[in-house]
C-alpha positions as CSV (number, residue, x, y, z in Angstrom):
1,X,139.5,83.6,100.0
2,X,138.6,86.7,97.9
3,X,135.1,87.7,97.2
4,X,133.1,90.4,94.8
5,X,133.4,93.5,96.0
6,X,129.3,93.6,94.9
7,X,128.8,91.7,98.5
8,X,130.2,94.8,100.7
9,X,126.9,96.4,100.7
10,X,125.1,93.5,101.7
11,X,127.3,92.6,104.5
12,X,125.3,94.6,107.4
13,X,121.8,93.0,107.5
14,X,119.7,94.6,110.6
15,X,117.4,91.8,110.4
16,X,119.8,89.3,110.6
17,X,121.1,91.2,113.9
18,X,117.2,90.7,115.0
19,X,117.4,87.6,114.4
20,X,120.6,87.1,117.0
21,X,118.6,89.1,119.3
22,X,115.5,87.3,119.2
23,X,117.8,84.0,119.3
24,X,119.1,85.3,122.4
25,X,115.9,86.3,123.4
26,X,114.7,82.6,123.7
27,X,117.9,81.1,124.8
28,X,117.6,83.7,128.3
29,X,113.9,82.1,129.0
30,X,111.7,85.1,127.1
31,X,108.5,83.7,125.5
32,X,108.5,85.7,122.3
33,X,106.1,87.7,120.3
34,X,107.3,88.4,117.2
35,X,106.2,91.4,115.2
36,X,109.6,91.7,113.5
37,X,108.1,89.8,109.9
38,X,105.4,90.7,107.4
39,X,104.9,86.6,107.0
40,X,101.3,86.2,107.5
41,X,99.9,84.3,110.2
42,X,96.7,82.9,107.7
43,X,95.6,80.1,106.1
44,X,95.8,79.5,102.7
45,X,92.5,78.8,101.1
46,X,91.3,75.1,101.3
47,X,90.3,75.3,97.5
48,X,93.9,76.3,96.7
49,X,95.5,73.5,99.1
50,X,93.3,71.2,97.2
51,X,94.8,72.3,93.8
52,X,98.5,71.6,94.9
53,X,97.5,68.7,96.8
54,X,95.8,67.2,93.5
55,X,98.5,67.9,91.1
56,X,100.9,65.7,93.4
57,X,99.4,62.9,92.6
58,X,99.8,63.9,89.0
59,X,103.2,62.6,87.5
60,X,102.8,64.7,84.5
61,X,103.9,68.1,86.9
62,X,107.1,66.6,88.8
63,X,109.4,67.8,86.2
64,X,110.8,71.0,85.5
65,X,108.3,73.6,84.1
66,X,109.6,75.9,81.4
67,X,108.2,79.4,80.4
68,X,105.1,77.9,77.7
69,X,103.9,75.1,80.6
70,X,102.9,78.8,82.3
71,X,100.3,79.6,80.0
72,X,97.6,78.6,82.5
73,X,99.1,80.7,85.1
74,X,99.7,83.8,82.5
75,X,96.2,83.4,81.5
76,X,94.5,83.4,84.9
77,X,97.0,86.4,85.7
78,X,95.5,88.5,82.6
79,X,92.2,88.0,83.4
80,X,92.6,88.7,87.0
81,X,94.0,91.7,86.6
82,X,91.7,93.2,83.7
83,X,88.4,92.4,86.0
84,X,90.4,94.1,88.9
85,X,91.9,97.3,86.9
86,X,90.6,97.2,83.8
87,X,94.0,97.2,82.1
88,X,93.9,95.1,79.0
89,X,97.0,92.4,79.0
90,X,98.9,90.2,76.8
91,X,99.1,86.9,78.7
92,X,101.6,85.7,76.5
93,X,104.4,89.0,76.2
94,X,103.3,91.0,79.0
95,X,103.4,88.6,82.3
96,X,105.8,86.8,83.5
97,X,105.8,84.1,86.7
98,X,108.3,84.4,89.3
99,X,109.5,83.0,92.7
100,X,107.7,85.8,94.9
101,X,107.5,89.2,93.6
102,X,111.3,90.0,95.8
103,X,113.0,87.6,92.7
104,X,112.0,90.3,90.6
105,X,112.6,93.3,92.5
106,X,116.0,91.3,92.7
107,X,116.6,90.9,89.3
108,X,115.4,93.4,87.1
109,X,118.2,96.0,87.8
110,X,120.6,93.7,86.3
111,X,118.7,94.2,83.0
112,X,118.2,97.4,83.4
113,X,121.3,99.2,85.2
114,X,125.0,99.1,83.9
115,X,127.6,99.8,86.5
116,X,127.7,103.4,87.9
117,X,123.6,103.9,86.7
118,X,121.4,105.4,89.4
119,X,118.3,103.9,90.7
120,X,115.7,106.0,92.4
121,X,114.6,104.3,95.7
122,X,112.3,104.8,98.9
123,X,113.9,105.4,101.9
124,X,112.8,103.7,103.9
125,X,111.5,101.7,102.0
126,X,111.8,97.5,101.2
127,X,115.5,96.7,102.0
128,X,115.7,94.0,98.5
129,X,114.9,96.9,96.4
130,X,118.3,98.6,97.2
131,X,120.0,94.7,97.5
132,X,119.4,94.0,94.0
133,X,120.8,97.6,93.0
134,X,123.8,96.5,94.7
135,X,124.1,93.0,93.0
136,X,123.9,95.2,89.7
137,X,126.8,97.4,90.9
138,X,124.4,100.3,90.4
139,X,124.3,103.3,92.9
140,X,121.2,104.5,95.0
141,X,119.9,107.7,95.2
142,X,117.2,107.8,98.8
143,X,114.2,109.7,97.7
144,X,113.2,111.0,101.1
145,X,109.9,109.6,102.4
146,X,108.8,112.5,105.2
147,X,105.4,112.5,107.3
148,X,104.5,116.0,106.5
149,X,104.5,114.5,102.5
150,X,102.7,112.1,103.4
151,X,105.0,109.5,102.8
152,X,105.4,110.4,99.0
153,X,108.7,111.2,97.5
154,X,109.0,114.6,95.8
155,X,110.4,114.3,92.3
156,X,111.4,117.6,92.1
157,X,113.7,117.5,95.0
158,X,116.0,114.7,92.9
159,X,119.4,117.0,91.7
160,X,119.9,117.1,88.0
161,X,123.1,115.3,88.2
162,X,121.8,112.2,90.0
163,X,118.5,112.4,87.0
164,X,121.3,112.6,84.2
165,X,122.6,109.0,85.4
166,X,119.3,107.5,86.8
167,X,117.7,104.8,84.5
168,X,115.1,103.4,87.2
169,X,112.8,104.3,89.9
170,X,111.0,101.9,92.6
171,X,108.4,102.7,93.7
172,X,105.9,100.4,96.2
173,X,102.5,101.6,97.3
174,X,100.7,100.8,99.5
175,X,104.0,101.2,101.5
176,X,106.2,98.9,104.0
177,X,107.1,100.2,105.8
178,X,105.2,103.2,106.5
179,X,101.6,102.1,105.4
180,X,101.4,105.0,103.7
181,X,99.0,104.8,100.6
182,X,98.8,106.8,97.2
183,X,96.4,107.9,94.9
184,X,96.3,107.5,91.2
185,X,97.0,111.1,90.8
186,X,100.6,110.6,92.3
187,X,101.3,107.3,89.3
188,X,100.1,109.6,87.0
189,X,102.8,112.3,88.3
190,X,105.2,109.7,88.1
191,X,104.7,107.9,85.2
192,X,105.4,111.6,83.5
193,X,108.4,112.3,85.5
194,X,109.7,109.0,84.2
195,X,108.3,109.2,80.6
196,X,110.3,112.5,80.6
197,X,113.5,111.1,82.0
198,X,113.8,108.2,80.0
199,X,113.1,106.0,83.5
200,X,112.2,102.5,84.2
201,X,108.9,103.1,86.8
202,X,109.2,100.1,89.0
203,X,106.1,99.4,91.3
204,X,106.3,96.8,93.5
205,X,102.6,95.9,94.8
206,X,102.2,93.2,97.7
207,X,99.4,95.1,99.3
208,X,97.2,95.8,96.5
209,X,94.1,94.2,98.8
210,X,95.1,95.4,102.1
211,X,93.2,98.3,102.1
212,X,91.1,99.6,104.9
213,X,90.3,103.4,104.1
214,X,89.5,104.8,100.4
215,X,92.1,106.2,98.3
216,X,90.4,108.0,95.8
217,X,89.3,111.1,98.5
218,X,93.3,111.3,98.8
219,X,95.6,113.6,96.7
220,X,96.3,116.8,98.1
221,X,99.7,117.2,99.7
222,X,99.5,117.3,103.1
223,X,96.3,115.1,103.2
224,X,97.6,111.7,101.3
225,X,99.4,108.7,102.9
226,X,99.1,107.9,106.9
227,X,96.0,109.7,108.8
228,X,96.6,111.6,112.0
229,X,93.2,110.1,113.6
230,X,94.3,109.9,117.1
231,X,92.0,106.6,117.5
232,X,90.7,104.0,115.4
233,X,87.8,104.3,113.1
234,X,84.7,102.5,115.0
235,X,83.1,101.1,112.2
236,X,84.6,99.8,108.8
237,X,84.4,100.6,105.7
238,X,84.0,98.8,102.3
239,X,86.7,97.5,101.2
240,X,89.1,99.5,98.5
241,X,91.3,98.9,96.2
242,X,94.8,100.6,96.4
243,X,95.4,101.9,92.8
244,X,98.0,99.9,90.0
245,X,101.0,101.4,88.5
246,X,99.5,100.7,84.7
247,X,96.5,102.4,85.5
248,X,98.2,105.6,85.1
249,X,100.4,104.1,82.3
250,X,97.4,101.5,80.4
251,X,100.1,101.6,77.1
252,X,103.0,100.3,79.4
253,X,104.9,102.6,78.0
254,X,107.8,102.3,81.0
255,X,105.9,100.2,83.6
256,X,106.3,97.4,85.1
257,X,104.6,96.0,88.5
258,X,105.1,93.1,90.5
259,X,102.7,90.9,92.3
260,X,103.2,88.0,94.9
261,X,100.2,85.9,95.8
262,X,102.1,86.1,99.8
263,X,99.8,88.9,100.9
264,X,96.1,88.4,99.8
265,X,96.3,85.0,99.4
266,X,98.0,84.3,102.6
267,X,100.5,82.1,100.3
268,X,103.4,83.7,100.8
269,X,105.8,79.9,101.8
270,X,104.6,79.0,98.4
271,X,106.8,81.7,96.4
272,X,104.2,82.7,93.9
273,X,104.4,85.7,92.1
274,X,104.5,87.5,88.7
275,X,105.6,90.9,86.7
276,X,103.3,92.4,84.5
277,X,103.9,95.4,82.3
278,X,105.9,96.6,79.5
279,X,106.6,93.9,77.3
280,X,110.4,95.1,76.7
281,X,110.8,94.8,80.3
282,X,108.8,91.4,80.6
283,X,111.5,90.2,77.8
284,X,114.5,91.7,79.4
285,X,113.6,90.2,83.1
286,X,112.8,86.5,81.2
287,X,116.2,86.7,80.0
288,X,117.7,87.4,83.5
289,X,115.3,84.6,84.8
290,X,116.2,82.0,82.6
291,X,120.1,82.2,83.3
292,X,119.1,81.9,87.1
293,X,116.7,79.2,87.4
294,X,113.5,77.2,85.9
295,X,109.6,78.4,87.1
296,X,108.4,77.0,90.5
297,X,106.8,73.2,90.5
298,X,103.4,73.6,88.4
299,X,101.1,72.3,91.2
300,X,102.3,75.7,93.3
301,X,101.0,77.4,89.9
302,X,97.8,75.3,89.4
303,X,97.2,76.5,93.3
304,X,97.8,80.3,92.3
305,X,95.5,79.7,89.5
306,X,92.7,78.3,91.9
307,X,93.6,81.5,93.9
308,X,93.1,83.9,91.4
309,X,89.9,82.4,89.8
310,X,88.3,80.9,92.2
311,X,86.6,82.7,95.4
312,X,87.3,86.1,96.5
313,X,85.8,85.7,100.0
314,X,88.9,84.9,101.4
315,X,90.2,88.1,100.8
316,X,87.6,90.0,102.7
317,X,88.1,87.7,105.6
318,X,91.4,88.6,105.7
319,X,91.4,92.3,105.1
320,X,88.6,92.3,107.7
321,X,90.7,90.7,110.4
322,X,94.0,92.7,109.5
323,X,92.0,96.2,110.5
324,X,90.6,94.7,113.4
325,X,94.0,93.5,114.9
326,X,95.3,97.6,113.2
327,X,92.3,98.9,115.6
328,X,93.0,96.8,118.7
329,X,96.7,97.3,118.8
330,X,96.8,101.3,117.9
331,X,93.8,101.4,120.7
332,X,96.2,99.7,122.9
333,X,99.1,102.0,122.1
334,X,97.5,105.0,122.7
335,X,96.0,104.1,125.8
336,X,99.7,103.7,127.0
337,X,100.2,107.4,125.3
338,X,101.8,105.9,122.3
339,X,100.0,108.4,120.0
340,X,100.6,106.8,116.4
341,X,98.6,107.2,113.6
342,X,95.7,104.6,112.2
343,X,97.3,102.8,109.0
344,X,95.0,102.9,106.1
345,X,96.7,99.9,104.6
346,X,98.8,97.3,104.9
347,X,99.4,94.2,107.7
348,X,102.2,97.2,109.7
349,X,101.8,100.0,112.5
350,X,105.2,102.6,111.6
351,X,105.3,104.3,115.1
352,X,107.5,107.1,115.8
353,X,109.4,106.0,118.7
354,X,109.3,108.1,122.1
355,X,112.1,110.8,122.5
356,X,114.6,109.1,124.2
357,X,114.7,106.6,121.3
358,X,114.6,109.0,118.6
359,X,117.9,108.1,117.2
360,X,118.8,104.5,117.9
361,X,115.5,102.6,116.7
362,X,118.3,99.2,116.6
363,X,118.8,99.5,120.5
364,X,115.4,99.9,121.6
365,X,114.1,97.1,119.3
366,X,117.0,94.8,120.8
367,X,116.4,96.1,124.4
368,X,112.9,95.4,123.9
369,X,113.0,91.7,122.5
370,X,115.7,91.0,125.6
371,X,113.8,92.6,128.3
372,X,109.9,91.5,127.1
373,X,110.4,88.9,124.2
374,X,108.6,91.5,122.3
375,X,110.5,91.7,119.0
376,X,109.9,94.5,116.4
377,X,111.4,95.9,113.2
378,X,113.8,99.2,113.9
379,X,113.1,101.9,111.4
380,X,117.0,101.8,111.0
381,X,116.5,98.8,109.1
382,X,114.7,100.9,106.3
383,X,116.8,103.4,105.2
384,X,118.6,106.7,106.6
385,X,114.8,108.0,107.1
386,X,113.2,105.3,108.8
387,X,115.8,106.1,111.7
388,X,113.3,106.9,114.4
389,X,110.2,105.3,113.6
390,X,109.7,101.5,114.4
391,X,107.8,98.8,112.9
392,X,105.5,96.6,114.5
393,X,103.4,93.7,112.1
394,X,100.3,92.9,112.6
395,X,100.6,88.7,112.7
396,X,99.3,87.4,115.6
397,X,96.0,87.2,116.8
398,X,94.4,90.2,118.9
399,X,95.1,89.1,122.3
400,X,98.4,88.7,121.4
401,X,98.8,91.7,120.1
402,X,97.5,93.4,123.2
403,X,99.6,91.3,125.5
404,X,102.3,92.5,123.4
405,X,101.7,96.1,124.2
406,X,101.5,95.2,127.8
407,X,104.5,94.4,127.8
408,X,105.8,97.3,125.6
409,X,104.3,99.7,128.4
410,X,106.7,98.3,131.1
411,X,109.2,98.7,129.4
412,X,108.7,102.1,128.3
């Protein structure tokens, strides 16, 4: 049996090889912690269980929802994100729902890419990004995501060649892997560098919430992205507000940023997400969407839409928690000499792996799960630059986490 030659670059999957690992793992007797997944070990608010749960009973929402029986969801959308950004939006031509924000991510390069076009992606950076490049028989071009930069790409370092048959960029802030986070000076930089380029700027924003240091004191090179605070902060601060793509582009004049309710909202089985942006883009992507499959079951909607309007509280709870697990398990690390820096944002700890490790991040992460059911995310898994680093998430309670280091130490 033949297949698409499209499927080749897709056919080596670290995280699948994990999963064997971790399989194999159990199977030998290990009991496993699993840091390997950004799935979020939290509830889901009861007033947004209570909102799926009523619409069951409902008979009117067991059929198949087309784009206008979103208007509810669109609406709630808009207004969320003008109270959070102040960015006005068109509910109706400038949002669109989707099945997690990774659907889009997924399936906007085959509006926007012909075969042979360029995208510009992180590496490391979120492994779909470069899958749906693929599926579009585009090509990749890494943009190189170094400490010293902070994390940030540098535009200028992208040859003219590769810029002559680029049409998009991806870009995803605050950053998974890395944690790194960005100011709204570095949008604004790239919003030009794509407005003069003729490029799609892509921002794919899970994280938007999971913020645990300010932003806005960030923006000189050198300075942005990770910290190098060799312990935790003792006391926390307010919560902030990672910046959005269309802040630096309020006409939407080549944006487009996607949202998933998986993060904040600790919803993340549910599949609930959305684009929002230019409206060309919105159009193009509804196309795509519409070829592919229907909107999720409106009761998952009418839960998002509880989510969105109803009580913020949640969020600080879980923000809160998620930098005290950050402070208990970098504490941990560096009182077993793991010297990594304090993530600003994000549910992940990117730790440059001791020396002997330096270049096979994949052996010491299956080593590790096999000798101390311990089971991380190798940097490998990220791109060409993540080689080196590892990545540990943050989804188990603190004792966990701190048994988990106990067990790291041993082994190293």
């Amino acid at each position: 049996m033949q297949f698409a030659k499209r499927l080749q670059p897709l056919q080596s999957n670290v995280f699948a090889d994990m999963d064997k690992a971790k399989a194999k793992a159990l199977a030998a007797g290990q009991e496993l912690i699993d840091l390997s997944l950004g799935s979020s070990d939290l509830p889901a608010e009861t007033h947004v269980i209570e909102a799926i749960a009523q619409s069951l009973h409902n008979r009117s929402t067991h059929g198949y929802l087309l784009f206008h029986g979103t208007q509810a969801f669109r609406q709630a959308v808009a207004s969320w994100y003008e109270q959070k950004f102040g960015v006005p939006i068109n509910p109706e031509t400038e949002v669109l729902p989707l099945i997690g924000s990774q659907e889009g991510t997924a399936h906007l390069p085959l509006a926007v890419l012909n075969p042979g076009d360029f995208a510009l992606l992180l590496d490391p950076g979120y492994p779909s990004h470069a899958g749906g490049v693929y599926l579009a028989n585009g090509q990749i071009y890494p943009m190189p995501l170094r400490a010293e930069n902070g994390f940030l790409p540098v535009f200028a370092d992208i040859p003219t060649p590769v810029l002559a048959q680029s049409r998009m960029m991806i870009l995803s802030y605050p950053h998974n892997p890395t944690a790194a986070i960005a100011p709204l000076s570095f949008f604004q930089e790239a919003v030009a560098f794509c407005q003069q380029h003729n490029l799609v700027l892509v921002h794919d924003f899970p994280y938007v919430d999971l913020v645990f240091e300010g932003i806005r004191d960030i923006g000189d090179k050198g300075t942005r992205g990770l910290g190098e605070e060799k312990t935790p902060s003792s006391s926390p601060s307010p919560q902030s507000l990672a910046p959005s793509i269309l802040q630096a582009d309020p006409d939407k004049s080549v944006s487009i940023e996607f949202f998933t309710l998986s993060k904040s909202y600790n919803m993340g089985g549910f599949r609930i997400g959305y684009a929002i942006g230019n409206a060309e883009l919105i159009r193009a992507l509804r196309q795509i969407k519409a070829a592919v499959d229907f909107n999720q079951y409106l009761g998952i909607l009418n839960g998002a839409i509880a989510a969105l309007t109803g009580s913020q509280v949640g969020i600080k709870a879980t923000v809160q928690t998620f930098r005290q697990r950050r402070d208990a398990f970098v504490s941990a690390l560096h009182q077993i000499d793991w010297y990594v820096p304090v993530p600003k944002a994000t549910m992940y700890v990117w730790a440059k792996l001791p020396e002997r490790w330096s270049q096979n991040s994949i052996e010491f992460c299956t080593q590790l799960v096999q000798k101390t059911g311990v089971a991380a995310s190798p940097g490998a898994g990220f791109g060409k630059f993540g080689e080196g680093y590892v990545r540990f998430a943050l989804v188990h309670d603190t004792p966990v986490l701190e048994t988990a280091v106990e067990r790291i130490a041993k082994f190293l």
